[in-house]
Backbone as a printed PyTorch tensor [residue, N CA C, xyz], in Angstrom:
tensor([[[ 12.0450,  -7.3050,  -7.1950],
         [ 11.2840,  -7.0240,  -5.9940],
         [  9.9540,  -6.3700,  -6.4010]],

        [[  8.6200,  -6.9480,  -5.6930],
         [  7.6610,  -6.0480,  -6.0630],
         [  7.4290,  -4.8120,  -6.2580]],

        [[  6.8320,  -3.6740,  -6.5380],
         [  6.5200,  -2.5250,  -6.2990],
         [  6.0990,  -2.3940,  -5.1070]],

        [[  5.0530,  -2.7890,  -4.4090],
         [  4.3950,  -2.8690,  -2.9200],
         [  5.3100,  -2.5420,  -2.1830]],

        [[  5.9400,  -3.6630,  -2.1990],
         [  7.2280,  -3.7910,  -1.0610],
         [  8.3550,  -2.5460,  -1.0050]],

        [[  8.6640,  -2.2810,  -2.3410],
         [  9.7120,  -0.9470,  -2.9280],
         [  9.2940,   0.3810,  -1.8670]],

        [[  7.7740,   0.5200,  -2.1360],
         [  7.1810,   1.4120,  -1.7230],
         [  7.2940,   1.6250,   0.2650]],

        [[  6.5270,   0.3030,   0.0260],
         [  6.5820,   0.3450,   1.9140],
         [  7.9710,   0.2200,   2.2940]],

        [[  9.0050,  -0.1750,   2.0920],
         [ 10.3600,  -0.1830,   2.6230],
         [ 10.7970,   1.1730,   2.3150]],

        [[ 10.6310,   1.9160,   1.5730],
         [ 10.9850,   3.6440,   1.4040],
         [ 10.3040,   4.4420,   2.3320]],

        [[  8.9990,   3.9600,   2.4560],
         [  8.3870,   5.0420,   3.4460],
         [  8.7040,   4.2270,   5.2980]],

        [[  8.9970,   3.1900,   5.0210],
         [  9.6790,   2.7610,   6.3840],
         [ 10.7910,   3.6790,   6.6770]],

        [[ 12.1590,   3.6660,   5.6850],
         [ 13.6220,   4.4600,   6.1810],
         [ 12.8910,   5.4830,   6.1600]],

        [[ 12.4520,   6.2090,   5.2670],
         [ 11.7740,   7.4220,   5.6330],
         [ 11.5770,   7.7950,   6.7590]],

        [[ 11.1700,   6.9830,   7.2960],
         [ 10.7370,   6.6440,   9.1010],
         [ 11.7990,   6.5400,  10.1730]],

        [[ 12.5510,   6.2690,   9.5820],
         [ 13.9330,   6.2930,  10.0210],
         [ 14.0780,   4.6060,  10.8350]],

        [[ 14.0390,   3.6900,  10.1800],
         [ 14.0300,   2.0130,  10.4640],
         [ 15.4170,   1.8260,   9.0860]],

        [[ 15.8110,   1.0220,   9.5140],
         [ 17.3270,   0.1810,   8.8850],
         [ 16.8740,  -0.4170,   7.8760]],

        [[ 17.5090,  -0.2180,   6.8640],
         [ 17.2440,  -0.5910,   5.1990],
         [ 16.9260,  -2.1360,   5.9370]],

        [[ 17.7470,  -3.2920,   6.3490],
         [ 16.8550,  -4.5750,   6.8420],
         [ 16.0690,  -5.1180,   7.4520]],

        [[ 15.9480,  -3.5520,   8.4590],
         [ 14.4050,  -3.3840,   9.4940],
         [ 13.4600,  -3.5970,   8.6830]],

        [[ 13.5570,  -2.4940,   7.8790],
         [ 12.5530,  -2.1320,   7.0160],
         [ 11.7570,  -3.3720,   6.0310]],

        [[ 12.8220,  -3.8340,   5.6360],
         [ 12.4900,  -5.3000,   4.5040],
         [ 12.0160,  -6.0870,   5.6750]],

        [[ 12.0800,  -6.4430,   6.6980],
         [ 11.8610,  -7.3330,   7.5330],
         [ 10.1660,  -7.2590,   8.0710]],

        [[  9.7580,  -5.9180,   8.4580],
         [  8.5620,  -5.5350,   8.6640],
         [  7.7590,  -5.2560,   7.4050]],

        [[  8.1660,  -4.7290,   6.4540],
         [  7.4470,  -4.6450,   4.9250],
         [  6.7920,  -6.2230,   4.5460]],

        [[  7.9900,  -7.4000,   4.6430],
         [  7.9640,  -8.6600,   4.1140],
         [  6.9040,  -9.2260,   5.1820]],

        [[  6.5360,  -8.8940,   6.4210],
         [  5.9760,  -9.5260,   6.9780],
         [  4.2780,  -9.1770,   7.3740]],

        [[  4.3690,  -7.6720,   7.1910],
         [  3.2430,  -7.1390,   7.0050],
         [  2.7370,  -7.2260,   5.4760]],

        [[  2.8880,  -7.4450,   4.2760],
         [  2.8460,  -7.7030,   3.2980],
         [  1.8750,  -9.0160,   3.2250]],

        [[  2.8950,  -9.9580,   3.8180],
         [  2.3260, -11.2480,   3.7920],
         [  1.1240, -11.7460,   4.3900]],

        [[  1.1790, -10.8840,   5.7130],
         [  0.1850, -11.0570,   6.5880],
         [ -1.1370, -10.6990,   5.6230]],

        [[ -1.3640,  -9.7110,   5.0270],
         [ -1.9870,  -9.1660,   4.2600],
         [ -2.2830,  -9.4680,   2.9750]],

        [[ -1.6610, -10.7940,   2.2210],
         [ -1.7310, -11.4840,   1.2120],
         [ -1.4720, -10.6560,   0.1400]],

        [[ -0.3510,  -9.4490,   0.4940],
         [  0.2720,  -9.0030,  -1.0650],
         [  1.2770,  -9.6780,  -1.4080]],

        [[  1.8670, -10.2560,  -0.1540],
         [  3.0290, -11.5770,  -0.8000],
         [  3.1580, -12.5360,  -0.2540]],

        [[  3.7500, -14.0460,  -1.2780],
         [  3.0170, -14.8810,  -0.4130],
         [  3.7810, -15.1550,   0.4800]],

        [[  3.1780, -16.2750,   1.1560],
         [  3.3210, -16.8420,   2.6050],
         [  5.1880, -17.0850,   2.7680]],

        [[  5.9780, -16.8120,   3.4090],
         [  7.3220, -17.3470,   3.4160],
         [  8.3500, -16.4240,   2.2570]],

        [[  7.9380, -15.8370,   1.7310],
         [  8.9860, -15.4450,   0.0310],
         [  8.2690, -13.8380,   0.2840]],

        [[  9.6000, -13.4340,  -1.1280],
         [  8.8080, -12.3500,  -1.3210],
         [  8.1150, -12.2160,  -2.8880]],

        [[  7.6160, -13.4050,  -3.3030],
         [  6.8470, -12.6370,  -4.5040],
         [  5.5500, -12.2020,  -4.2560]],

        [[  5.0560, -11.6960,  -5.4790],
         [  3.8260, -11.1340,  -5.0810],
         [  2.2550, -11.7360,  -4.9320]],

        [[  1.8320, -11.8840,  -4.8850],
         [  0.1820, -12.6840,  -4.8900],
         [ -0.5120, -12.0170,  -6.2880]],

        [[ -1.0950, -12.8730,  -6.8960],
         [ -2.4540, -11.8140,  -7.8550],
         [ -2.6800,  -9.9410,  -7.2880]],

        [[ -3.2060, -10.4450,  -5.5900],
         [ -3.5430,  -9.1680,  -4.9800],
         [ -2.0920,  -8.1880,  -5.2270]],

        [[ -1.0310,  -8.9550,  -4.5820],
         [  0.0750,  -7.8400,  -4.5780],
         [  0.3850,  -7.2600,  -6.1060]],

        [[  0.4370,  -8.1780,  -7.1620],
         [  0.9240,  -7.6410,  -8.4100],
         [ -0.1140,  -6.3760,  -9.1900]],

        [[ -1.5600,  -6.8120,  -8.5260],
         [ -2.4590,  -5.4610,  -8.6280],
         [ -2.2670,  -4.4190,  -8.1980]],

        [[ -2.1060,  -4.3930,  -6.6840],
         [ -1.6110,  -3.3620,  -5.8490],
         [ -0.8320,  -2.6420,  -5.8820]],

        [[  0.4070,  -3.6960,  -6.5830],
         [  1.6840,  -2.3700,  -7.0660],
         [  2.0220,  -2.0060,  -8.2550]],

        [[  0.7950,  -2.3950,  -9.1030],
         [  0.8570,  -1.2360, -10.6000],
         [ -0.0810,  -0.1900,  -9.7730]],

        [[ -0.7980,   0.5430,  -9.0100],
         [ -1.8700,   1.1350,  -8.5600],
         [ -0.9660,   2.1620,  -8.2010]],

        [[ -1.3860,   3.4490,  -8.2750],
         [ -0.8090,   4.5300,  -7.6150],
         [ -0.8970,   4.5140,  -5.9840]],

        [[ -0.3880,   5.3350,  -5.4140],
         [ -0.0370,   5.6400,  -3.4690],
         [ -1.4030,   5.7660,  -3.6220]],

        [[ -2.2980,   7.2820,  -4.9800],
         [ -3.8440,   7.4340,  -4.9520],
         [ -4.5100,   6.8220,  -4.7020]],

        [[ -4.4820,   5.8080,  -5.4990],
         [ -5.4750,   4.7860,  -6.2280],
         [ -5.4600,   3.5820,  -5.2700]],

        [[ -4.3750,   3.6460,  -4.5000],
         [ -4.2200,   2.1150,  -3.1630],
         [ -4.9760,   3.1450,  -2.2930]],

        [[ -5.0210,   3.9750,  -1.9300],
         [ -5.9110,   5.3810,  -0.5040],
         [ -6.4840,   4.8290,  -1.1110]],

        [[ -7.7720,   5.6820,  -2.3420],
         [ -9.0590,   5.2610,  -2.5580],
         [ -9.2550,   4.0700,  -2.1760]],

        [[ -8.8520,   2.7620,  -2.7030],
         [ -9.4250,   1.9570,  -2.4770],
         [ -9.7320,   1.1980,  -1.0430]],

        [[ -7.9770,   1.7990,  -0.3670],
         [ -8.2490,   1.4650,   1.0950],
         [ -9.9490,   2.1820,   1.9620]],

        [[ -9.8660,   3.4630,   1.1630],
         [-10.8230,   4.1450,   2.2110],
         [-12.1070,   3.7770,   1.5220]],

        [[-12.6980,   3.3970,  -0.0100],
         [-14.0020,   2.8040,  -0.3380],
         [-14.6560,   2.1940,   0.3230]],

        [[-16.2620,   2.2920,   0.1960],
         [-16.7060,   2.0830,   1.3290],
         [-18.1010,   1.6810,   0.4060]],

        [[-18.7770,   0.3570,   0.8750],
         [-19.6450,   0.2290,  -0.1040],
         [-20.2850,   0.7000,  -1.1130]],

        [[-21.2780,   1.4290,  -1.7180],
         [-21.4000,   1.0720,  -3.1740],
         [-20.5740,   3.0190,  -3.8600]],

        [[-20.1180,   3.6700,  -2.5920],
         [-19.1840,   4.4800,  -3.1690],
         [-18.2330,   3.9520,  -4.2050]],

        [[-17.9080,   4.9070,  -5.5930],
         [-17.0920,   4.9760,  -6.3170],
         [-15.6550,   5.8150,  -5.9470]],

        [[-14.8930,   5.2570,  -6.4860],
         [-13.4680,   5.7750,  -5.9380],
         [-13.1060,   7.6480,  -6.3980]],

        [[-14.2080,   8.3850,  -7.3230],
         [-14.6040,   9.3810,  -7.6170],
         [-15.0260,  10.1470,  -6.7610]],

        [[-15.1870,   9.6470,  -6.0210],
         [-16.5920,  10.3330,  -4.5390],
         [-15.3670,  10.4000,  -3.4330]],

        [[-13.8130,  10.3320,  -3.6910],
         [-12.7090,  10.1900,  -2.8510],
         [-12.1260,  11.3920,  -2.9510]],

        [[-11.0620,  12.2380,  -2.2880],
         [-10.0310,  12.8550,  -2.8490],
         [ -9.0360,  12.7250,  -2.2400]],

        [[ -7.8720,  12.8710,  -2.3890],
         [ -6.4870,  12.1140,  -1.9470],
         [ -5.4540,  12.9440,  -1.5800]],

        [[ -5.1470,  12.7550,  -0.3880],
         [ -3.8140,  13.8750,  -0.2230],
         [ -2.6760,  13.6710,   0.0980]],

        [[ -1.6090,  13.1630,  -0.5830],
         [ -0.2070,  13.2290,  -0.9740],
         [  0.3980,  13.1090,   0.5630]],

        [[ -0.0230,  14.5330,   1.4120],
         [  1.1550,  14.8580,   2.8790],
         [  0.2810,  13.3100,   3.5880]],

        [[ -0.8280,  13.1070,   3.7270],
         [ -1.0740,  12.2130,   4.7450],
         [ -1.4660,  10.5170,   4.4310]],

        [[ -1.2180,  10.7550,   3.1690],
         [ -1.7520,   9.1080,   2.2430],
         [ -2.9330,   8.8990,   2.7690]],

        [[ -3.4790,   9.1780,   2.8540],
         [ -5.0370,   9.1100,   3.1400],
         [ -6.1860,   9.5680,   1.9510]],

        [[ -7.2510,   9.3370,   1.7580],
         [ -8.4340,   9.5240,   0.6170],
         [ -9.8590,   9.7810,   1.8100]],

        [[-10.1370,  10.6390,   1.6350],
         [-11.1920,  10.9710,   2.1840],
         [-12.4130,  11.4880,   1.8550]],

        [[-13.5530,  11.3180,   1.8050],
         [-14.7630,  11.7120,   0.9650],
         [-14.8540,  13.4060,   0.6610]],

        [[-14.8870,  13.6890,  -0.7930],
         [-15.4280,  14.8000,  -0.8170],
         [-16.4640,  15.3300,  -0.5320]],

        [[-16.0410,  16.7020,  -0.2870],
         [-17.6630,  17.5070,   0.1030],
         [-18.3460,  18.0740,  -0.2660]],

        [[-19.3920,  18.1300,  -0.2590],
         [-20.8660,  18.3920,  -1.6300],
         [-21.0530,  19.8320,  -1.5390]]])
């Protein structure tokens, strides 16, 4: 199973959704999103990038924002979020 998927189906039960809830909405939001492909669950180029990447390093990049560097981010664990530091 990918990493991606590992990840988002943990923080789903986390959530309190059914270990097959969970795979069911992970697998489909995943796909939608081209970390896995269309119908299956392997991963895409994108997904197999995505899930060597830290929870960090997927924030930064979610929150990058043109010609910002992912340095100019800082990341906080309680809310998975990356948000610009302040000068």
């Amino acid at each position: 199973m990918p990493k991606i998927l590992e990840r988002l189906v943990s923080q789903l039960q986390a959530k309190g959704k059914s270990k097959s809830s969970a795979y069911a909405i992970a697998t489909s939001v995943l796909q939608k999103s081209g970390n896995l492909k269309k119908g299956s669950q392997k991963p895409t180029a994108k997904g197999t990038k995505r899930g060597s990447m830290t929870p960090a390093q997927r924030a930064k990049d979610r929150a990058k924002t043109s010609s910002r560097k992912t340095s100019d981010y800082k990341y906080s664990a309680r809310t998975n979020r990356a948000t610009l530091k302040g000068k």
